[in-house]
N, C-alpha and C positions, 0 to 999 in steps of 0.2 A: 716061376710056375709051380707053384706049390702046394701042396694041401695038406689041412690036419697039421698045423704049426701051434707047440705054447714058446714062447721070449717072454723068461722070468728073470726076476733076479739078477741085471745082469747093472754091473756097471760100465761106460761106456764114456771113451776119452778119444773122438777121431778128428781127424783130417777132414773128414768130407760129410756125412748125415750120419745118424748115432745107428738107429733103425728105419730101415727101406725095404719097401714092399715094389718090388718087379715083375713083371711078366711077358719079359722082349719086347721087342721092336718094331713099328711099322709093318710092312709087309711080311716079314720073317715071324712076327709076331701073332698078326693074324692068320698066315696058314699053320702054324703050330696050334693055335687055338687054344690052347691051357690056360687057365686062369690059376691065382695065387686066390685062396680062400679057404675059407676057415679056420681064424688065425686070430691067437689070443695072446696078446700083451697087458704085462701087469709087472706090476714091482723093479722097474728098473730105473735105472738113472742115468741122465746122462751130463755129461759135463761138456767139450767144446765137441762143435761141430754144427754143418751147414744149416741142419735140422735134427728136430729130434724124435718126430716121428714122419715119416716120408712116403707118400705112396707116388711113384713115379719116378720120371717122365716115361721109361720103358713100360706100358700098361697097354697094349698092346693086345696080347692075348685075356685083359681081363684082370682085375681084382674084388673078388665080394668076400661077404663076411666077416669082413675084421672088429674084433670088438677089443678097446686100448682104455685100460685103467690104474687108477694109482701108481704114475709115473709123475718123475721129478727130471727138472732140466734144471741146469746151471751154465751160463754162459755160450750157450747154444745160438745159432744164428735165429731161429725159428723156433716155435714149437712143435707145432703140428701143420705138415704142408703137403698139400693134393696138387700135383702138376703133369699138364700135360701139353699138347698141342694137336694142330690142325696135322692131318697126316698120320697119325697113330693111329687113328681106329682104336677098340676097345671099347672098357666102359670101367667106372668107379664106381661101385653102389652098394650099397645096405656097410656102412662102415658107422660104430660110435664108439666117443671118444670121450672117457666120464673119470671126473676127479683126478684131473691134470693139473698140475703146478709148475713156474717157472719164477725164475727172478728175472735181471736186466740180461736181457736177449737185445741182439746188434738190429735186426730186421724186422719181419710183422711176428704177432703173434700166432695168427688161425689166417693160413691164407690158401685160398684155391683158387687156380690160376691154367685158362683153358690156352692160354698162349706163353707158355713157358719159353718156344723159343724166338719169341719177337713177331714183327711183322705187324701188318695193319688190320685191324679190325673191320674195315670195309675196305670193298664188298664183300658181303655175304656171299658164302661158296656152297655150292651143291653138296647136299646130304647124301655123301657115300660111303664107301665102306674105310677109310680114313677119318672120317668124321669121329671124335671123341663123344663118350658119355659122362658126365658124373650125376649123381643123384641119390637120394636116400641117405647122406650123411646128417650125423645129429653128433651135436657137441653138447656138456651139460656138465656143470661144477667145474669150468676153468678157468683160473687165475694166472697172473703175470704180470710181476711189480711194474716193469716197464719193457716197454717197447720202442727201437728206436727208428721206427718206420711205422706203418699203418697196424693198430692194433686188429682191426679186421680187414681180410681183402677179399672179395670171391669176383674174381675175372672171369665169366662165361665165354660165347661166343656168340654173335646173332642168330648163325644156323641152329646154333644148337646149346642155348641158355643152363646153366648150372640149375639142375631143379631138385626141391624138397631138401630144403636146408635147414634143421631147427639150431639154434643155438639158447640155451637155459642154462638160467642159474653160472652168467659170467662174468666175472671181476677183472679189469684189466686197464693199465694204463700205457700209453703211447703217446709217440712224439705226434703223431697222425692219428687221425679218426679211422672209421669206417669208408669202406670204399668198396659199393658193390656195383657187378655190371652186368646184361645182362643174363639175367635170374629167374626163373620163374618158380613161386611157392615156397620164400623167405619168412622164417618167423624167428623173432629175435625177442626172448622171455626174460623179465630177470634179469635186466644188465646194468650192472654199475661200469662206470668207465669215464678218462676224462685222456682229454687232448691238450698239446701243446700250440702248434700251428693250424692253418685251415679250418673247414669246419668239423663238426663231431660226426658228420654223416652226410656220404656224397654219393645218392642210387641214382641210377643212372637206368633206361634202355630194360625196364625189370617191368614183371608182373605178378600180383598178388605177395605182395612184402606187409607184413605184420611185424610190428614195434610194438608191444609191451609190458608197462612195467619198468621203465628207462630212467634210471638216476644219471644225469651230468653233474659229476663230481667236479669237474673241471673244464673249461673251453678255453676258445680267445674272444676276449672283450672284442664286442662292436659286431662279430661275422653272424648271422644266422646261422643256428644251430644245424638243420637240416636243408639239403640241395634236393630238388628231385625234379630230373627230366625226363620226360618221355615216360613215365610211370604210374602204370594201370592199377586201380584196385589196390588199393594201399590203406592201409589206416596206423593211426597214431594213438595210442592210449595210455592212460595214466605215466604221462614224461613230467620229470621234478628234474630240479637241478640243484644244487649245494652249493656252488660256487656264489662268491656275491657279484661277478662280473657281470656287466650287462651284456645285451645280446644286440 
């Protein structure tokens, strides 16, 4: 629960996430009420650890404003990861994330994830003051030699969909595609990327998802490219692919 934070220049070798943004817990969280905001990262680096830039799971009381730039990971589980769950209450919002770099990371690359601590996705539960928010994050110029889990993942919730996500201008490779759920107000600009297993894109339970500008540099022979269930108002435009496998 912090405010008016800069994190420069640091190098950064942990046991658990390099840099984490918190703001308590659940009900303790929400009567304190304090958000962590206005909070600028630049110039660090991190070597191991869970993630390397982390907003959560305690968010609770709130996270906005963060703007994260010209950072380097190396051997990091993650690079960049928004986590929270049912029962938090809070919100994540107005957060961007520009001219990030990573090599071979163990896990996803950019993943946001409204069920951090498990549980089932249905039924839908009543909009209350537990209920999580995220919204307003934008990612743009992120690379990542490889990924050995889903190079994108954004897990919403039913009640309450991960909304206005851009991601621009992203280079990235993983053992897994994309995996989005739902969402609503996904634009993906600008992306080169290529997979090993599955397909290169699996939306799911989303509304209003824009893909443009998509190079598949790599897939698996045979699977279609893109999955999409249950998903509104979508469109697909100028998608190439490089690889000579067929689909």
């Amino acid at each position: 629960s912090c405010k008016n934070v800069l994190i420069e220049y640091n190098d950064l070798d942990t046991g658990d996430d390099c840099i984490t943004i918190k703001s308590c817990r659940n009900k303790d969280g929400r009567r304190f009420g304090v958000p962590c905001k206005n909070i600028l990262i630049r110039h660090n680096k991190g070597l191991q650890g869970h993630g390397g830039i982390v907003i959560g799971s305690e968010m609770s009381g709130g996270v906005e404003n963060l703007y994260a730039h010209d950072c380097e990971f190396f051997g990091t589980d993650r690079v960049i990861r928004i986590k929270t769950a049912r029962g938090r209450g809070g919100y994540v919002k107005n957060c961007w994330f520009k001219d990030i770099s990573a090599d071979s990371i163990e896990q996803q690359a950019i993943r946001i994830n409204m069920m951090y601590t498990g549980g089932d996705r249905l039924p839908a539960q009543e909009v209350d003051a537990g209920t999580p928010v995220i919204e307003n994050i934008h990612y743009e110029n992120i690379t990542c030699d490889f990924s050995k889990r889903n190079a994108i993942q954004i897990i919403g919730i039913p009640e309450m969909p991960v909304k206005n996500v851009t991601l621009k201008n992203i280079s990235l490779k993983g053992k897994k595609g994309i995996e989005i759920r739902d969402t609503k107000n996904i634009t993906l600009e600008n992306l080169s990327m290529s997979n090993e297993t599955g397909h290169f894109a699996e939306i799911s339970f989303s509304d209003n998802l824009s893909l443009n500008n998509v190079e598949i540099i790599d897939t698996v022979e045979g699977n279609v490219p893109f999955i999409f269930n249950d998903v509104d108002n979508s469109s697909l435009d100028h998608i190439s692919k490089t690889t000579s496998r067929n689909w």
